[in-house]
C-alpha positions as CSV (number, residue, x, y, z in Angstrom):
1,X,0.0,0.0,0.0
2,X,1.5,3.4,-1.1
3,X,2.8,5.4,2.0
4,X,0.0,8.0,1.2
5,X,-2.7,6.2,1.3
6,X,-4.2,6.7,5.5
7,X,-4.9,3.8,7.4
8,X,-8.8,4.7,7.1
9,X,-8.5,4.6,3.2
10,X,-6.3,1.5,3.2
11,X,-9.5,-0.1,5.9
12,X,-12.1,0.9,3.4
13,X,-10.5,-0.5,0.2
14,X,-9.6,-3.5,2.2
15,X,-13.3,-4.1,3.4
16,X,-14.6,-3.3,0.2
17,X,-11.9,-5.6,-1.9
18,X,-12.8,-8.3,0.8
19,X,-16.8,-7.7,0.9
20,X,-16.8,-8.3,-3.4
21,X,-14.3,-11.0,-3.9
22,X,-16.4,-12.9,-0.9
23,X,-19.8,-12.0,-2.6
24,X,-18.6,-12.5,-6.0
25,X,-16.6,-16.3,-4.4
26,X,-20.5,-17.4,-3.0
27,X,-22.3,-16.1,-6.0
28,X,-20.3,-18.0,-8.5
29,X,-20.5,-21.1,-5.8
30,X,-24.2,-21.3,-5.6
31,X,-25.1,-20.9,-8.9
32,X,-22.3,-24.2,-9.8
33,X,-25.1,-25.5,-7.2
34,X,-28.0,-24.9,-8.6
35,X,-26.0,-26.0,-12.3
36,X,-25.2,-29.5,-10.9
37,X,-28.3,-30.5,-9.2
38,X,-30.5,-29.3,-12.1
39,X,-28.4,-31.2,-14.7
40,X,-28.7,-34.9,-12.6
41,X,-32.3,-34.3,-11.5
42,X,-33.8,-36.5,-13.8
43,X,-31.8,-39.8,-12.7
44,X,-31.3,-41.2,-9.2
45,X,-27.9,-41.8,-8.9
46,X,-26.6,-45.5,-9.6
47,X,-25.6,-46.1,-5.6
48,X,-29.3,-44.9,-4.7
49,X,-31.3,-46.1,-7.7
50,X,-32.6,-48.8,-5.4
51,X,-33.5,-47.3,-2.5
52,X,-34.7,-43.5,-3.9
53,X,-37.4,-43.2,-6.1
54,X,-37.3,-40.7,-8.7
55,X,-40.1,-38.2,-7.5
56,X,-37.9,-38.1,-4.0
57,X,-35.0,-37.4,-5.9
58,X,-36.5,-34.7,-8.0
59,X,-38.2,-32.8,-4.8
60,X,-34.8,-33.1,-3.0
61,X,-33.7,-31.2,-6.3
62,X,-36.2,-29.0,-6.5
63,X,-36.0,-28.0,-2.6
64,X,-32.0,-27.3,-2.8
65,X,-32.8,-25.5,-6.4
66,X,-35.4,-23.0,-4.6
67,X,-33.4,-22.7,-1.5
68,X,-30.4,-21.6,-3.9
69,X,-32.0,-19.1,-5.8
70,X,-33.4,-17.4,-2.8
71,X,-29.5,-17.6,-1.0
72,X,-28.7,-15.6,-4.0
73,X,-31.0,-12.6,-3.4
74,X,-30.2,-12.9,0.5
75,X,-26.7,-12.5,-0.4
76,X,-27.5,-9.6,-2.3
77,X,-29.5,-8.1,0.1
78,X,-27.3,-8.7,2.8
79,X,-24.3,-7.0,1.1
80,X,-26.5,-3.9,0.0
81,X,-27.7,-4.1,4.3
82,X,-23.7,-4.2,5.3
83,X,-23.0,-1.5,3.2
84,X,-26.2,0.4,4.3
85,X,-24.8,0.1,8.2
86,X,-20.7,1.4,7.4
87,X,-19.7,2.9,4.3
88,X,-22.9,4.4,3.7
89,X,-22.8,5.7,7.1
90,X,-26.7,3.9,8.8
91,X,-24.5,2.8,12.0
92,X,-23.3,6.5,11.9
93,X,-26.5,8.5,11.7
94,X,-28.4,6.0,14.6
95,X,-25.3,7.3,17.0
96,X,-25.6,10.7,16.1
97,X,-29.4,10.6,16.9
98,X,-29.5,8.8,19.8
99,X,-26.3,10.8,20.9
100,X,-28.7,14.1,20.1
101,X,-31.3,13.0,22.8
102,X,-29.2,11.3,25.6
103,X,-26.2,12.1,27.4
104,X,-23.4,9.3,25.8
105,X,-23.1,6.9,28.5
106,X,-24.2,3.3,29.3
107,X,-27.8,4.0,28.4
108,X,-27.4,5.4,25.3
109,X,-24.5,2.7,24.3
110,X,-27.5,-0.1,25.2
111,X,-30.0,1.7,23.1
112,X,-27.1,1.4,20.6
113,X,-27.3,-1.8,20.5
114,X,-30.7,-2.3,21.2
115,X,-31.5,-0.3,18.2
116,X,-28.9,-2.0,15.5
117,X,-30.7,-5.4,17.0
118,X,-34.2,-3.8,16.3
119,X,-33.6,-2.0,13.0
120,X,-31.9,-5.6,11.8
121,X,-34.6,-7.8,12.8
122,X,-37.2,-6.1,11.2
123,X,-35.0,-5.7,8.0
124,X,-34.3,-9.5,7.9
125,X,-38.6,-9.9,8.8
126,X,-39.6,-9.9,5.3
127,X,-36.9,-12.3,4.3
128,X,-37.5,-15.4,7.5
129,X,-41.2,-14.8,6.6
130,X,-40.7,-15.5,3.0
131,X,-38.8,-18.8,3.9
132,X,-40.7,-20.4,6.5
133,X,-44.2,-19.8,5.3
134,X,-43.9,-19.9,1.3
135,X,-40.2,-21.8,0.5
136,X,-40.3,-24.3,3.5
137,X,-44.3,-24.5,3.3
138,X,-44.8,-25.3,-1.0
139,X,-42.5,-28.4,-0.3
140,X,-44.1,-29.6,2.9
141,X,-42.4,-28.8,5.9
142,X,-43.4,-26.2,7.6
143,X,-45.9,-27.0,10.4
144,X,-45.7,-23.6,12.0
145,X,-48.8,-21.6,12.2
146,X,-48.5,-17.6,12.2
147,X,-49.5,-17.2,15.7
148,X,-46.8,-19.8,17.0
149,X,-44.2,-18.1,15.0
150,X,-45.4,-14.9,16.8
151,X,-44.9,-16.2,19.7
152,X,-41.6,-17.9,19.0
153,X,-40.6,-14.1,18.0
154,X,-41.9,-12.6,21.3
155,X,-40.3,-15.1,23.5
156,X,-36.5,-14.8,21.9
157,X,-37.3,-10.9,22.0
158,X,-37.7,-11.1,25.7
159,X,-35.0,-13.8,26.3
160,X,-33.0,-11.1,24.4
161,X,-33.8,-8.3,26.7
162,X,-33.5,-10.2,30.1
163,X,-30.5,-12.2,29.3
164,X,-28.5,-10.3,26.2
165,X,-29.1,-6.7,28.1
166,X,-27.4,-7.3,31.3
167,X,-24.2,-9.7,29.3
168,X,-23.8,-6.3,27.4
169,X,-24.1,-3.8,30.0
170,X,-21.7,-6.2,31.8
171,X,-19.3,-6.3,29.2
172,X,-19.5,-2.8,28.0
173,X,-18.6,-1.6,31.8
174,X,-15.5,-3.8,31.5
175,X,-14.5,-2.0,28.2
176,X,-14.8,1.5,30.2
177,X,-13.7,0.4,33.3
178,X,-11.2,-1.9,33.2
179,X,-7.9,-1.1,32.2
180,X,-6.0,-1.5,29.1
181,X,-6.5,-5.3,29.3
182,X,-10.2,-5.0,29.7
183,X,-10.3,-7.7,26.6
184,X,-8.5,-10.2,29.0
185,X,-11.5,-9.9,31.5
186,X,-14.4,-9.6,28.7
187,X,-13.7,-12.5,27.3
188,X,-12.9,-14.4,30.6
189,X,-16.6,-13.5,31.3
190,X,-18.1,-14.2,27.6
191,X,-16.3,-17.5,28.1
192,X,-18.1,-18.1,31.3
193,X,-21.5,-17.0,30.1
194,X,-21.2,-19.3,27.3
195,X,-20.7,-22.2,29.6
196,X,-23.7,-21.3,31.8
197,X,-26.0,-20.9,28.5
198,X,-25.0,-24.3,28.1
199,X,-25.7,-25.5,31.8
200,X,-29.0,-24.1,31.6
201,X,-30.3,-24.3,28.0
202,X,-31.8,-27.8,28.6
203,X,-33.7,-27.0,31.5
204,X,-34.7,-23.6,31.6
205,X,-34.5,-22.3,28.0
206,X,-35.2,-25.2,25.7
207,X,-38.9,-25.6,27.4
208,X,-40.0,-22.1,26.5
209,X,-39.8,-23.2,23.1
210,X,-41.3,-26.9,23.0
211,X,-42.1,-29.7,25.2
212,X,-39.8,-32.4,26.3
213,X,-41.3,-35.7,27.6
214,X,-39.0,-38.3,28.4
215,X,-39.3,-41.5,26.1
216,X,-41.9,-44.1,26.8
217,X,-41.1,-46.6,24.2
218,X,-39.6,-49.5,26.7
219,X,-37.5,-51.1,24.2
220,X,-36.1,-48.6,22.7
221,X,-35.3,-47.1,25.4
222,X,-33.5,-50.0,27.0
223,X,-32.1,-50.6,23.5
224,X,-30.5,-46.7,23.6
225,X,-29.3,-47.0,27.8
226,X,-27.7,-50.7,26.9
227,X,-25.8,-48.5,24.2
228,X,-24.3,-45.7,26.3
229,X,-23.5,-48.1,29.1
230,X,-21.4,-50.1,26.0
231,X,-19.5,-46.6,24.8
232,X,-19.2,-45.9,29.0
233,X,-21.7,-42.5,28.6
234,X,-24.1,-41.2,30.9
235,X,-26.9,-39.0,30.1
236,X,-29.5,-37.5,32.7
237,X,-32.5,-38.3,31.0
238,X,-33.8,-39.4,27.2
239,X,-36.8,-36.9,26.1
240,X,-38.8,-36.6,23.0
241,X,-39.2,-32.9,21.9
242,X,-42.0,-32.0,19.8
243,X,-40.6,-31.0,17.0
244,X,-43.3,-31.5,14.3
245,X,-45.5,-28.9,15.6
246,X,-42.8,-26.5,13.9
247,X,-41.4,-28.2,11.2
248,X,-41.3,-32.3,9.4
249,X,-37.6,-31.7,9.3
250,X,-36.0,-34.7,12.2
251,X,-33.2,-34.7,13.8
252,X,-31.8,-35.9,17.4
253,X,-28.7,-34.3,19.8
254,X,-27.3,-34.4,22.9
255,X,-27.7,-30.9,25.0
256,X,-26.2,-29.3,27.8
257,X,-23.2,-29.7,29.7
258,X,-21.8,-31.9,32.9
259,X,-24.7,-32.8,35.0
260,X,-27.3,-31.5,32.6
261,X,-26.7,-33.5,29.5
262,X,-29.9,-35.2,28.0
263,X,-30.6,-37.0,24.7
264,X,-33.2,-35.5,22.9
265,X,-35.3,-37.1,19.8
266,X,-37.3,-35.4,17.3
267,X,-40.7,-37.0,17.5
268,X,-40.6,-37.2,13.5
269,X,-37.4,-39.1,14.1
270,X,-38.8,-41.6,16.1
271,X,-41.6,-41.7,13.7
272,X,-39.4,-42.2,10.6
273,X,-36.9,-44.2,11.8
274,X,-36.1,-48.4,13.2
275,X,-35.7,-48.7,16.4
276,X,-32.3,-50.4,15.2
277,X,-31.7,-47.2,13.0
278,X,-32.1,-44.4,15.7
279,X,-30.1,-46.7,18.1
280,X,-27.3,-45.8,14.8
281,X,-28.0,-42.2,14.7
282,X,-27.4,-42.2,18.6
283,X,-24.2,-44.2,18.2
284,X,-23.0,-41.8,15.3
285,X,-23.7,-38.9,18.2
286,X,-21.6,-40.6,20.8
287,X,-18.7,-40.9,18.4
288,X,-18.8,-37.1,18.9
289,X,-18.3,-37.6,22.9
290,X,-15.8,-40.4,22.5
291,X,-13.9,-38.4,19.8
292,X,-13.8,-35.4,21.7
293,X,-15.1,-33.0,19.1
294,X,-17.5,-31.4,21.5
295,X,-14.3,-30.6,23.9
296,X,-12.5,-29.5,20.9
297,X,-14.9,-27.2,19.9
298,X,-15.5,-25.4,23.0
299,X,-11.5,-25.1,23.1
300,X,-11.5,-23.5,19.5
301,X,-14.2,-21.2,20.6
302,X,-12.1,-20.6,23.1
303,X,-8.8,-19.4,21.0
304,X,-10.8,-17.7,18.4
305,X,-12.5,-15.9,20.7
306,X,-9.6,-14.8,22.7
307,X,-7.9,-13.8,19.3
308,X,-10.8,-11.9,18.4
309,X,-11.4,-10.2,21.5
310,X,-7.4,-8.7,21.8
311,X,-8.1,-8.1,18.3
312,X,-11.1,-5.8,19.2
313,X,-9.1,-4.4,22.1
314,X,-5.8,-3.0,19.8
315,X,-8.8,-1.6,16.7
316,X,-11.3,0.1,19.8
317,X,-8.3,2.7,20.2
318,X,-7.6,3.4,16.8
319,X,-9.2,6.2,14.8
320,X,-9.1,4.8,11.3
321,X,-11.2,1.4,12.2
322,X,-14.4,3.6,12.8
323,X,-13.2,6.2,9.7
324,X,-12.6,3.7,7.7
325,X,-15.9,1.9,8.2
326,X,-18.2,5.0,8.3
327,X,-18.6,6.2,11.6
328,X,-17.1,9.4,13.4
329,X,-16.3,8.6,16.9
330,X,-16.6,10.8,19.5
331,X,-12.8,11.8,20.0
332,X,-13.1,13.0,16.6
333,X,-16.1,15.0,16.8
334,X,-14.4,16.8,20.3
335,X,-17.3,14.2,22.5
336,X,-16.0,12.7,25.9
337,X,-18.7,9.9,24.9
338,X,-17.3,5.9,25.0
339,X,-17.1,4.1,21.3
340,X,-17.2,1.1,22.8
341,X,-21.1,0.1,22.0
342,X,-19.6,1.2,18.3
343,X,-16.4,-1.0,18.3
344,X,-18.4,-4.0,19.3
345,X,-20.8,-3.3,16.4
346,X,-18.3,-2.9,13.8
347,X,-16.3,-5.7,14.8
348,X,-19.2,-8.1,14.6
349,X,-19.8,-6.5,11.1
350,X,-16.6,-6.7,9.3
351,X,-15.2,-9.9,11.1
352,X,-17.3,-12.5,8.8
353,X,-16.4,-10.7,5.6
354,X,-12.9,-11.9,6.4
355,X,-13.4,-14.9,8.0
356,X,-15.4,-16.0,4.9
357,X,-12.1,-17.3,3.4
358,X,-11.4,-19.9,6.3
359,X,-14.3,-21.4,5.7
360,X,-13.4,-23.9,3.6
361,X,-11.2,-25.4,6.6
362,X,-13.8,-25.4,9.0
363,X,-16.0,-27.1,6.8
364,X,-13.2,-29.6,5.7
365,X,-12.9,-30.2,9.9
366,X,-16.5,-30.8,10.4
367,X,-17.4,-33.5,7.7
368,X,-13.6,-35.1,9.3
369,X,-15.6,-35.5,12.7
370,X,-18.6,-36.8,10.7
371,X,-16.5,-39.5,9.1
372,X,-14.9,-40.0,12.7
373,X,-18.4,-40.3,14.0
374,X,-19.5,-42.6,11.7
375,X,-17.2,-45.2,11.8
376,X,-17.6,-44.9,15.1
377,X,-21.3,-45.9,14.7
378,X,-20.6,-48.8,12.5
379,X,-18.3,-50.3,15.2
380,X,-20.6,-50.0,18.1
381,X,-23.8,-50.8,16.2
382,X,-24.8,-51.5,12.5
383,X,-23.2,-50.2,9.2
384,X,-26.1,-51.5,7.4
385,X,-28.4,-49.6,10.2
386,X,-26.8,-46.3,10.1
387,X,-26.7,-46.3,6.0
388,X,-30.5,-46.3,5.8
389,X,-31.0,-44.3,8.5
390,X,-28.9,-41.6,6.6
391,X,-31.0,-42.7,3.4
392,X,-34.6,-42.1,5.4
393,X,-33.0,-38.7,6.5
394,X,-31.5,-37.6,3.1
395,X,-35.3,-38.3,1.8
396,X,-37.6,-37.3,4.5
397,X,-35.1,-33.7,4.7
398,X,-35.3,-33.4,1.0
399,X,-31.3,-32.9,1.0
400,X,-29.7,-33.6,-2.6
401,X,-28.2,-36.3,-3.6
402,X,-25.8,-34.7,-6.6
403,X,-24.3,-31.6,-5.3
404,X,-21.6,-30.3,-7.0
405,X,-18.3,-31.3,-5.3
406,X,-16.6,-27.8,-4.9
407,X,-19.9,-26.5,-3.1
408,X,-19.6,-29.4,-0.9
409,X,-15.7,-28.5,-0.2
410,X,-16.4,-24.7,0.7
411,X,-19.8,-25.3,2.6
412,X,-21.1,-28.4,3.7
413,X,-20.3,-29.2,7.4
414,X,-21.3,-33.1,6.5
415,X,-20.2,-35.1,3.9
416,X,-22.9,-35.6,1.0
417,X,-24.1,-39.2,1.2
418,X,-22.7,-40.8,-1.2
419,X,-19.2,-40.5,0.5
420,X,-20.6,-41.4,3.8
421,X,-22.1,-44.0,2.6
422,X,-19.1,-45.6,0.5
423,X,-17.0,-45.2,3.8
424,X,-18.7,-47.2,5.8
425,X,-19.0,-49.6,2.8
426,X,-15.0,-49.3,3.2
């Protein structure tokens, strides 16, 4: 960069450069997508052609076609939104207003963020709306009504109020308050309320949303507690969750952490599944525990987060970062207001135009656990089990069976099923 160019310029040609190469990398990605299952949607693949019927096979296409297309105009939307908030100075002019008719301190850095959180919900309204209730709904799974996704929307609004508020207020203070090393102690306590969301999720936050009854079926569930005791695991309860009332999408996980772990069914699982093939799907989850990929998780959230945080700590000092993005700080406009409510905001903004390009590894990590997992599976259960198990999921989830391989390298965080499946053929 030439020695004339300021450190706010060089920001804002940087963001920019990185913002279009990223939107032009996931354009060009998704419509390869949309390419390659279009051209083999009207043959089941050879490895499936016995299992799959054609219409299934064409509806799975069909689904990740539409899905596709409308990723494309969220991606345009969401670019034109990010530019609305920084370069184009929207993250600028809610500070200046709300800095007109409050005095600059803790109250007016909460409505800060309160605001951002408000204007961007109701932005991204139309959009969730569109996808749940016309995209999800014309292929048959959407079971939610309006007035339960109403609700849905007023209970994470409040949980947002009583639990995000406070966090922020918390971690703001720090970022006023604490010393040059104030990152050091915000993310020692993000850390720590990350770990409690995870203590109490299963038991206080997870019933707000749906009902949990724990599983009546007497041989499966001796079949599923002979299994942990065999892979030496201990859950606090197995529950079935009501998950059709919102969508025929099925699924099953293990929640919470230490004493509050459960295992927790989709009812449409146990619906669509063998008692022999969930027992699979369970094992496949346990070869998450017995790999550690749960532990290693938490310790990459960990690092990242600690980068990311002294990261945030070295650009909250410097001019240029808010300049550069389209905000005047205070120290600029002669205010003794923080910019810490801003700095938080702009980080969160620009850091996934960046991270984008990692992507590809993290997704290239995540389908290596899934093959970990599932060879873990076949060893403790059924090969033949888990495989259709994965075929009745592929179906009933309408996921493709032909997407194109370099989509699959930069996104997917499992493998497609015709690798997992020739795997555990291996």
């Amino acid at each position: 960069m030439p020695s004339f160019v300021s450190p706010s310029l060089a920001l804002t040609l940087a963001f920019a450069g990185a913002l279009l190469v990223s939107l032009l990398v996931r354009f060009w990605l998704t419509t390869r997508q949309i390419r390659h299952v279009a051209l083999h949607r009207d043959a089941v693949p050879a490895a499936f052609a016995e299992k799959i019927t054609l219409a299934a096979h064409q509806k799975a296409a069909d689904y990740t076609i539409t899905k596709a297309r409308f990723g494309l105009l969220e991606l345009g939307f969401g670019a034109a939104v990010l530019l609305g908030w920084t370069l184009l100075g929207g993250l600028d002019a809610l500070n200046q207003s709300l800095m007109a008719s409050m005095d600059g301190g803790m109250a007016q850095q909460l409505a800060l963020l309160g605001g951002f959180a408000l204007i961007s919900g109701l932005i991204d309204l139309p959009l969730t709306l569109y996808q749940t209730f016309v995209i999800e709904q014309r292929f048959g799974f959407n079971r939610m009504t309006l007035r339960l996704w109403m609700l849905d929307l007023l209970k994470s609004t409040l949980m947002g109020v009583v639990i995000g508020l406070p966090i922020a207020a918390l971690i703001l203070w720090l970022m006023g308050s604490a010393g040059h090393f104030w990152w050091l102690w915000t993310w020692g306590v993000w850390m720590a309320f990350n770990l409690l969301i995870l203590l109490i999720f299963p038991t206080f936050i997870a019933p707000l949303f749906n009902k949990f009854q724990p599983l009546q079926d007497e041989s499966l569930k001796s079949r599923v507690t002979t299994l942990m005791q065999r892979c030496g695991f201990a859950a606090h309860g197995l529950f079935v969750m009501d998950g059709s009332k919102r969508s025929a999408h099925a699924n099953a996980y293990f929640t919470g952490f230490g004493a509050s772990k459960r295992v927790v069914f989709y009812d449409t699982l146990l619906r669509q599944l063998e008692p022999a093939e969930v027992e699979a799907v369970l094992a496949h989850e346990l070869g998450h525990f017995r790999h550690r990929h749960v532990l290693k998780r938490i310790a990459s959230l960990f690092a990242l987060s600690l980068a990311g945080f002294a990261l945030l700590g070295w650009l909250s000092t410097r001019t240029w970062f808010y300049t550069g993005l389209g905000v005047i700080p205070s120290v600029v406009t002669g205010q003794s207001a923080p910019n810490d409510a801003l700095a938080l905001l702009l980080f969160l903004l620009v850091v996934p135009v960046f991270s984008f390009f990692i992507a590809p590894l993290l997704a290239q990590l995540s389908r290596k656990h899934e093959f970990e997992a599932d060879a873990y599976a076949v060893a403790q259960t059924s090969g033949p089990n888990l495989a259709h198990a994965l075929l009745k999921l592929y179906q009933d989830n309408a996921s493709t069976l032909t997407p194109d391989p370099l989509y699959v390298k930069f996104y997917y965080s499992h493998p497609p099923a015709s690798e997992r499946l020739a795997r555990m053929t291996a």
